[in-house]
FIMARBA-755380 format. One line per 5 residues: number of its first residue (from 1); their letters; for each residue y, x negated, z of N, C-alpha, C, O. Coordinates in nm, 4 decimals. Each point is the difference from the previous one (the first is absolute). Layout:
BEGIN
NUM	A	Y/X/Z/Y/X/Z/Y/X/Z/Y/X/Z ~ ...
REM end
This chain:
BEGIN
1	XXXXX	12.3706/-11.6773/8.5535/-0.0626/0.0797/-0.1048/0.0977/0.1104/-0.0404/0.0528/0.0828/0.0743 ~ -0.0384/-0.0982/-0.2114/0.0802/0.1307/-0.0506/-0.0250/0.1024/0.0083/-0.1185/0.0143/-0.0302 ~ 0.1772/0.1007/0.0633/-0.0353/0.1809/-0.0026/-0.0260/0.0162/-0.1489/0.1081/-0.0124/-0.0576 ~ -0.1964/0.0325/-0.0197/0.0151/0.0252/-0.1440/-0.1558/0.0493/0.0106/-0.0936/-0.0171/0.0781 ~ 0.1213/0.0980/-0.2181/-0.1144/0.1018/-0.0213/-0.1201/-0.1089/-0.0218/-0.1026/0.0250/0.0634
6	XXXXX	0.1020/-0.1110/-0.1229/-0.0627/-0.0929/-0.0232/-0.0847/-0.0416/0.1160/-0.1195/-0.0020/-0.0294 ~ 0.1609/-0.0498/0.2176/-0.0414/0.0309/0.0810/-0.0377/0.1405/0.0539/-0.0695/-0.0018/0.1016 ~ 0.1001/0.1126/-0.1473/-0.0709/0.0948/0.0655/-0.1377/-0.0016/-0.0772/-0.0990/0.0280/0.0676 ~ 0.0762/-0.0647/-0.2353/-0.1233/0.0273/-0.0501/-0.0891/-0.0965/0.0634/-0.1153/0.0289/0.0318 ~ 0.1834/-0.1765/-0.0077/-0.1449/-0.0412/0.0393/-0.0294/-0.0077/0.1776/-0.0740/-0.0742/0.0647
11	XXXXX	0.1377/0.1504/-0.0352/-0.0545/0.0720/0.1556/-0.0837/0.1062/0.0021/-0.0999/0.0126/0.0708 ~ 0.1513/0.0776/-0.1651/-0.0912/0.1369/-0.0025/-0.1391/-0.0974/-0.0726/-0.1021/0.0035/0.0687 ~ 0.0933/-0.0900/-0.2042/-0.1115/-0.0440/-0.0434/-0.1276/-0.0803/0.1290/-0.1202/-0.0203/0.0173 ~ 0.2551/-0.0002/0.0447/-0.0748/-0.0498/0.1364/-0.0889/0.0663/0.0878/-0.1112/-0.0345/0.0400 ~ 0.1713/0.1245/-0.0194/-0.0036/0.0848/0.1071/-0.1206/0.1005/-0.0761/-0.0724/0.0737/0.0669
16	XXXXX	0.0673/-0.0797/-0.1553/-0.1130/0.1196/-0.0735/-0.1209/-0.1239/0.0000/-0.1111/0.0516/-0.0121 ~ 0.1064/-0.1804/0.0212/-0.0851/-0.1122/-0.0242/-0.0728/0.0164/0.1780/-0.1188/0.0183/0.0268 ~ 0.2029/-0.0284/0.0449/-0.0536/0.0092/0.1537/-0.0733/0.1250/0.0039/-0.1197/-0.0147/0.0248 ~ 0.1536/0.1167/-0.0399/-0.0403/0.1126/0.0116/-0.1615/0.0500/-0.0753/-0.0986/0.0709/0.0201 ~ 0.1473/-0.1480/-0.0987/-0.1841/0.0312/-0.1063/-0.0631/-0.0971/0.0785/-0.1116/0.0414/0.0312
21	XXXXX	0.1409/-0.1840/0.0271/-0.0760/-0.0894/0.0317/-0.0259/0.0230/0.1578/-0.0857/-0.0608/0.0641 ~ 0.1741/0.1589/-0.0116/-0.0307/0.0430/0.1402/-0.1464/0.0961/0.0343/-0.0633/0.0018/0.1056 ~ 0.0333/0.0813/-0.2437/-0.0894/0.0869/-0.0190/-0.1120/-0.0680/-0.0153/-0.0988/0.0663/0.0316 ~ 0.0716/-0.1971/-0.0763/-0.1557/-0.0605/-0.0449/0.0127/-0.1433/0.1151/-0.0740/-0.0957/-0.0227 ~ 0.1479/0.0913/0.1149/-0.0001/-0.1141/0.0775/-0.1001/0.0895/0.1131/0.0122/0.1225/-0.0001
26	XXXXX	-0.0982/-0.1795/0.0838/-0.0794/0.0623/0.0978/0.0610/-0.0115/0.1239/0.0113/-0.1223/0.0083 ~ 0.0362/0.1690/0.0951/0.0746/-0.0531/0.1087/0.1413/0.0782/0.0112/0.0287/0.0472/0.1100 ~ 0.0563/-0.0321/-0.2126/0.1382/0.0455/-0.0101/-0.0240/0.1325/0.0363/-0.0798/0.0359/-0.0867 ~ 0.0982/0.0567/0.1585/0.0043/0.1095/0.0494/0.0974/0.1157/-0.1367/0.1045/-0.0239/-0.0604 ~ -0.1801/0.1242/0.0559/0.0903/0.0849/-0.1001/0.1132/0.0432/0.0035/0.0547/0.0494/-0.0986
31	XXXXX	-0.0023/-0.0603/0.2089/0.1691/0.0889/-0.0098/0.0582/-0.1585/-0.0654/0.0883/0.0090/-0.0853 ~ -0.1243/-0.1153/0.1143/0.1222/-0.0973/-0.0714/0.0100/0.0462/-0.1747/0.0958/-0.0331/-0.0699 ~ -0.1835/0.0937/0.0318/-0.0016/0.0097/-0.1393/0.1488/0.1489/-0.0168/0.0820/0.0239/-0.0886 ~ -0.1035/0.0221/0.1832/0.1227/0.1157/0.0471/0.1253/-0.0410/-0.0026/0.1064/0.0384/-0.0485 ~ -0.1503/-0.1372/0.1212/0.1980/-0.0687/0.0226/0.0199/-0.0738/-0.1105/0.1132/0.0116/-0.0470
36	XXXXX	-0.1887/-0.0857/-0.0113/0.0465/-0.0664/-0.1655/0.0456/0.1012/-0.0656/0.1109/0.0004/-0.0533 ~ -0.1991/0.1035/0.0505/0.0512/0.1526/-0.1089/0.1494/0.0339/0.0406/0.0880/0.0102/-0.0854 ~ -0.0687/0.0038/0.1983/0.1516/0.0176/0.0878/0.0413/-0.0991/-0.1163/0.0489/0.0341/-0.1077 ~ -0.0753/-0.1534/0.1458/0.1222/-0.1093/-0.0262/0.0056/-0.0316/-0.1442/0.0815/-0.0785/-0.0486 ~ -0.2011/0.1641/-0.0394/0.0346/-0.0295/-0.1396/0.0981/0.1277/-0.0180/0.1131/-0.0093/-0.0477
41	XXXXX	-0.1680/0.1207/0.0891/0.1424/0.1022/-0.0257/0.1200/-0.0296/-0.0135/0.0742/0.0345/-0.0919 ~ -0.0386/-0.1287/0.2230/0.1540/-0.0190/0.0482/0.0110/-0.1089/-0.1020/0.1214/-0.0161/-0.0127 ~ -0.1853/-0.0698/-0.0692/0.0614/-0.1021/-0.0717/0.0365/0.0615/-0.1109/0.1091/-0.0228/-0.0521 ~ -0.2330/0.1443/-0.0179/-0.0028/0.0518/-0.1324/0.1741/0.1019/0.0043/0.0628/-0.0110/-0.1053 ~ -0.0225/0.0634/0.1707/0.0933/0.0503/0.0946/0.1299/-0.0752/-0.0345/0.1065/0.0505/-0.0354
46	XXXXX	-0.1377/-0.1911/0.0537/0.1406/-0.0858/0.0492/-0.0235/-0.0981/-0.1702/0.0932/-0.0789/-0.0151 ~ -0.1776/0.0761/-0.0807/-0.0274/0.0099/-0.1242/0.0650/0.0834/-0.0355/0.1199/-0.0220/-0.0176 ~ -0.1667/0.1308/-0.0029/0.0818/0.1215/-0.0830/0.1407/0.0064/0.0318/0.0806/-0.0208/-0.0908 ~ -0.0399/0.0471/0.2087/0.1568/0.0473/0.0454/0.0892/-0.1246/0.0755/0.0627/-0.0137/0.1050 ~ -0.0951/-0.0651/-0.2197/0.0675/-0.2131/0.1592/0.1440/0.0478/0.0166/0.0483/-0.0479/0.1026
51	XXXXX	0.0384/0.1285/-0.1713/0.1122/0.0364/0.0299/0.0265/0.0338/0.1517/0.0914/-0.0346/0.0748 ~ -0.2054/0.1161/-0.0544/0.0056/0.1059/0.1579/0.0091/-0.1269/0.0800/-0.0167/-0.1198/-0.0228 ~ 0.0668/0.2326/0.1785/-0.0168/-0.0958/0.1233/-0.1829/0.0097/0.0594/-0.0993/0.0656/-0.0317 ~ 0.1311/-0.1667/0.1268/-0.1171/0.0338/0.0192/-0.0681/0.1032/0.1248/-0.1104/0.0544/-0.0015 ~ 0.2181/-0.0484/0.1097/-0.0300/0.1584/0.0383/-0.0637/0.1268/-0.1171/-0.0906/0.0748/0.0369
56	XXXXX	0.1350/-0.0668/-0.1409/0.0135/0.1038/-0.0727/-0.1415/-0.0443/-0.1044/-0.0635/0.0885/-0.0573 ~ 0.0344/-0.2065/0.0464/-0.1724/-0.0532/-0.0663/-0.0726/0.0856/0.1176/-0.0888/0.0824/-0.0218 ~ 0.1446/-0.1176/0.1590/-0.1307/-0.0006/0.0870/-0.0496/0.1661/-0.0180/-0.1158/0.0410/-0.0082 ~ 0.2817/0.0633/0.0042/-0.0399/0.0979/0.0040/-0.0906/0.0795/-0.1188/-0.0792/0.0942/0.0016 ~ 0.1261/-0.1706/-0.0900/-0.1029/0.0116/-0.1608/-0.1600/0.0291/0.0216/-0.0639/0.1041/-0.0152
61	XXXXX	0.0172/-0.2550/0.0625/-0.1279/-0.0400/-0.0021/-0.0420/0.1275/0.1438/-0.0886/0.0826/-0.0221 ~ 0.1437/-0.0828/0.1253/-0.0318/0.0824/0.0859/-0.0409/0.1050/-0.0294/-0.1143/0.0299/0.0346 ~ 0.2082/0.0772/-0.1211/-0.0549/0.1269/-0.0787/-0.0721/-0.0017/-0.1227/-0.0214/0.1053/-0.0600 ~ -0.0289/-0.2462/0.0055/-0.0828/-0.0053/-0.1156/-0.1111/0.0260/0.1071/-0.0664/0.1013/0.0216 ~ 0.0668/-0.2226/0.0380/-0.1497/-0.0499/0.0544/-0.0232/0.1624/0.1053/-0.1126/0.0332/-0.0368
66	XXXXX	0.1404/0.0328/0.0997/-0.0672/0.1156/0.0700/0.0093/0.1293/-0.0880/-0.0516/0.1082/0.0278 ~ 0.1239/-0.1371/-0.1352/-0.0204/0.1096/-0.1061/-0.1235/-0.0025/-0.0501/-0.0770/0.0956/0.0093 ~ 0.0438/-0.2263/-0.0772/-0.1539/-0.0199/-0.0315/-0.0924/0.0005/0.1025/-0.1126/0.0164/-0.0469 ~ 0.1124/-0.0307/0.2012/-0.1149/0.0087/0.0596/-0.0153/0.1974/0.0139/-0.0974/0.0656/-0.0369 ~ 0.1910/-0.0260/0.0831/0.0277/0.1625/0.0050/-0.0376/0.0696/-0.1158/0.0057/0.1229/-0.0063
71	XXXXX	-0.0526/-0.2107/-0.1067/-0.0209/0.0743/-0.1182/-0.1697/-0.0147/-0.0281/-0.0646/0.0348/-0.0988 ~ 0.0131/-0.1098/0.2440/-0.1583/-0.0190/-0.0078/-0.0508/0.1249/0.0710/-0.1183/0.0329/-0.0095 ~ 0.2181/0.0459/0.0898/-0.0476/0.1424/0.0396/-0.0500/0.0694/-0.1034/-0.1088/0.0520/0.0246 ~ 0.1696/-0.0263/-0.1757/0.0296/0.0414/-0.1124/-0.1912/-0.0159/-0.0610/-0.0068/-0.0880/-0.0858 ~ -0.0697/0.1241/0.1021/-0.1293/-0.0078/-0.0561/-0.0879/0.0571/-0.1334/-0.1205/-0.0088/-0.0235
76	XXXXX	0.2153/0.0623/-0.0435/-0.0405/0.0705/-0.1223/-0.1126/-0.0909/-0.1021/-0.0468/-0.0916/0.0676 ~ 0.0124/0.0916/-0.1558/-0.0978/-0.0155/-0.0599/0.0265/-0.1178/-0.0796/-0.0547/-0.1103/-0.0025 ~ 0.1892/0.1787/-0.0866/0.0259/-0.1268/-0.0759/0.0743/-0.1270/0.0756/-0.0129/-0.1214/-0.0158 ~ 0.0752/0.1801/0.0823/0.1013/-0.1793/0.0835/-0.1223/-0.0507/0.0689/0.0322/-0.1078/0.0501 ~ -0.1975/0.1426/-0.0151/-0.0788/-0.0486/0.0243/-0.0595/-0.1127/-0.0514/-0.0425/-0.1076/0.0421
81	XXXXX	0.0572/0.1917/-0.1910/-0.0317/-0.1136/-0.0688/0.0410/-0.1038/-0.0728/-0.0681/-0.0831/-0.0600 ~ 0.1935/0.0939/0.0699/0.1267/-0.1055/0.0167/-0.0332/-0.1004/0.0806/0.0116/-0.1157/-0.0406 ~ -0.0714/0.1510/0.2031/-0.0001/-0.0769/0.0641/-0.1190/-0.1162/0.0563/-0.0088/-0.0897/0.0838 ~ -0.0907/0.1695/-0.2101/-0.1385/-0.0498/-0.0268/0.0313/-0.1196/-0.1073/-0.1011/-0.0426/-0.0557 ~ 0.1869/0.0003/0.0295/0.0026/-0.0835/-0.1144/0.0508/-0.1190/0.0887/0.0529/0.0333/0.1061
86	XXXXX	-0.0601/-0.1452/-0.1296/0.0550/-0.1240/0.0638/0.1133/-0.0061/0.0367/0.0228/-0.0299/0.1172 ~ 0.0919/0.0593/-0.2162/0.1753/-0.0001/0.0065/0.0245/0.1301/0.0653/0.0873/0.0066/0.0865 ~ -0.1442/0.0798/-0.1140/-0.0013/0.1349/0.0970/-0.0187/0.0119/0.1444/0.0726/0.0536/0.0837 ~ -0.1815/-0.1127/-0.0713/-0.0385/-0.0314/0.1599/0.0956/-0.0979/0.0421/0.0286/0.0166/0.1186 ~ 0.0619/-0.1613/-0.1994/0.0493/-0.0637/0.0915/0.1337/0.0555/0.0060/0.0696/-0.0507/0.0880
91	XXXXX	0.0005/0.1663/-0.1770/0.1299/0.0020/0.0165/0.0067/0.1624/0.0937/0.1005/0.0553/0.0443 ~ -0.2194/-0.0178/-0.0379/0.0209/0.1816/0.0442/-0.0926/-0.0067/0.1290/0.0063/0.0900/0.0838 ~ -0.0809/-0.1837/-0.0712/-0.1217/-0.0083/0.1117/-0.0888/0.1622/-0.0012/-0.0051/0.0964/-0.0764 ~ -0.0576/-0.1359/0.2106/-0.1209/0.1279/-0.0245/0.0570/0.1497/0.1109/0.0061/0.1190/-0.0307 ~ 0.0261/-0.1839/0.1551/-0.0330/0.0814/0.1157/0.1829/-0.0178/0.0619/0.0731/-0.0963/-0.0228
96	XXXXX	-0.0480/0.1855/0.0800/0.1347/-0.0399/0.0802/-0.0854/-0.0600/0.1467/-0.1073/0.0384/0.0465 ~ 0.1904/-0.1335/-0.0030/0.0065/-0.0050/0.1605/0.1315/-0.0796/0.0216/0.0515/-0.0941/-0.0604 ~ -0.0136/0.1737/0.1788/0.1191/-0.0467/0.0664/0.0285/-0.1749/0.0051/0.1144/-0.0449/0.0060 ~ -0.1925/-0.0110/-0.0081/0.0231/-0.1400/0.0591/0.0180/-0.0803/-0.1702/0.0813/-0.0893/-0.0239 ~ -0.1631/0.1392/-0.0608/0.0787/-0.0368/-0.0840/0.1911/-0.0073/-0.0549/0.0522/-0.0885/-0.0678
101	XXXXX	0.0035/0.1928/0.1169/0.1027/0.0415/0.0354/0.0865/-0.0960/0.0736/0.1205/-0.0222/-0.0117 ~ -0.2151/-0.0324/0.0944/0.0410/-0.1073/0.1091/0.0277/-0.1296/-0.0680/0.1022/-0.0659/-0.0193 ~ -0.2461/0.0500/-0.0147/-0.0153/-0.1368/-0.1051/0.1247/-0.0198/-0.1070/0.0548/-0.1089/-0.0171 ~ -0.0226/0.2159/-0.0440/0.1010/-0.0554/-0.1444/0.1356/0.0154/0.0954/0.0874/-0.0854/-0.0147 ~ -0.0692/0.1814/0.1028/0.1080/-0.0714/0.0940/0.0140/-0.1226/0.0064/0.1042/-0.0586/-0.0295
106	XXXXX	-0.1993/0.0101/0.0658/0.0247/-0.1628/0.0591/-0.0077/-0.0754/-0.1066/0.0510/-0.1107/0.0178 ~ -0.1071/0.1328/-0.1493/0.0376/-0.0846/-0.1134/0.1630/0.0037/-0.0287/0.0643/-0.0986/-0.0359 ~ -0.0124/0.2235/0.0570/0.1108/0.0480/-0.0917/0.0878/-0.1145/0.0607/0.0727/-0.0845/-0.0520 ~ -0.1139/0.1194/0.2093/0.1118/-0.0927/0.0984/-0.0386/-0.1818/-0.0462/0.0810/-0.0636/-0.0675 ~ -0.1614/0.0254/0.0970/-0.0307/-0.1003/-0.0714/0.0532/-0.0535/-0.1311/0.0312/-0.1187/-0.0098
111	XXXXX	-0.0214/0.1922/-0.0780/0.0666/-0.0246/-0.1504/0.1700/0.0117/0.0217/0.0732/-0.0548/-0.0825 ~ -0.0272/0.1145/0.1748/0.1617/0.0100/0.0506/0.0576/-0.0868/0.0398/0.1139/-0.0375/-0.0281 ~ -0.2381/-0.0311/0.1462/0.0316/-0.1485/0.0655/0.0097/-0.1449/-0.1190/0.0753/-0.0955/-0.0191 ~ -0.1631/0.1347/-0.0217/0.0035/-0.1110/-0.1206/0.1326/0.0174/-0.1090/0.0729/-0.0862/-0.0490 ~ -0.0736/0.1768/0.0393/0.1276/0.0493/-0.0978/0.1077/-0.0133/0.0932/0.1082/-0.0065/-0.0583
116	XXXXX	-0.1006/0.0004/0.1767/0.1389/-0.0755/0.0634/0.0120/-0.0987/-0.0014/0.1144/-0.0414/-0.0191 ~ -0.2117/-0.0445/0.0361/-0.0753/-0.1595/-0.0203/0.0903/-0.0175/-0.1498/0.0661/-0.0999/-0.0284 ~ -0.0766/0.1841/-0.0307/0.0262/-0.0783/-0.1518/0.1220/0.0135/-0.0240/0.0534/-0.0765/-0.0803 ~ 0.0086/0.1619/0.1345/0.1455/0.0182/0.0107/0.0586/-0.0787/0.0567/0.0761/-0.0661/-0.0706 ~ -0.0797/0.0308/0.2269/-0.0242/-0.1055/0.0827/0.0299/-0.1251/-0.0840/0.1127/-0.0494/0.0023
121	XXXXX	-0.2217/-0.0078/-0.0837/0.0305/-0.1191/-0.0386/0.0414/-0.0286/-0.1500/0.0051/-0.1051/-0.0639 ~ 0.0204/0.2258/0.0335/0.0916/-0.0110/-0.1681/0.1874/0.0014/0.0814/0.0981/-0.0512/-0.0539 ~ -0.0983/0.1087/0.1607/0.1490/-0.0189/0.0606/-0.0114/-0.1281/0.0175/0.0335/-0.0903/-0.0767 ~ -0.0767/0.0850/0.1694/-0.0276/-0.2060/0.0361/0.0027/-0.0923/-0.1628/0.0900/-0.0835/-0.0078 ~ -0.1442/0.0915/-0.0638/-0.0109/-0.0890/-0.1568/0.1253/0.0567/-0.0459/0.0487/-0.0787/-0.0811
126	XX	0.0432/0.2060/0.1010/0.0976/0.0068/-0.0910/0.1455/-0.0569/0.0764/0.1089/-0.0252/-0.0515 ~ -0.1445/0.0178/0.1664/0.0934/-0.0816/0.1340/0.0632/-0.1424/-0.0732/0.0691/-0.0778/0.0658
REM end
């Protein structure tokens, strides 16, 4: 599989498809919907900037993703109601907790592994 922006959109399209369908499946426990969010960051990330390495994606998505949970301390009136709206609540969430923190960790890392994966075998096809 080629590294091309083209594969990062339909991973993130992916990855935003699991994530809504993780929320209305009964059984899937809520932090997986956490680590998809991780791992759509790190794709939207490696979308925008495919130039970068990917140490330097991971560190991207790392300070996106706990910038936005650190910004759920932030409780004022109006980003409230930002977050009362559908796209609001899924990109800003409601409440901080640490383990969310945890969760998009382990997406970010997840989306790195795969993105070596793809590197991995675009060396191998260009061999």
């Amino acid at each position: 599989m080629l590294k091309t922006k083209s594969t990062y959109f339909v991973l993130i399209i992916a990855t935003i498809a699991l994530g809504l369908l993780s929320r209305h499946v009964n059984g899937i426990p809520l932090f997986i919907g956490d680590i998809l969010w991780g791992l759509m960051v790190y794709f939207i990330v490696r979308f925008l900037l495919i130039g970068k390495k990917i140490k330097w994606a991971v560190a991207v998505s790392l300070i996106f993703s706990y910038s936005i949970e650190a910004s759920q301390l932030y409780q004022a009136h109006w980003i409230n109601n930002i977050r009362h709206t559908i796209i609001g609540g899924l990109i800003l969430g409601y409440s901080f907790l640490w383990s969310d923190m945890l969760c998009y960790t382990a997406g970010i890392g997840v989306g790195a592994l795969i993105d070596i994966k793809l590197v991995a075998n675009q060396n191998n096809i260009s061999r």
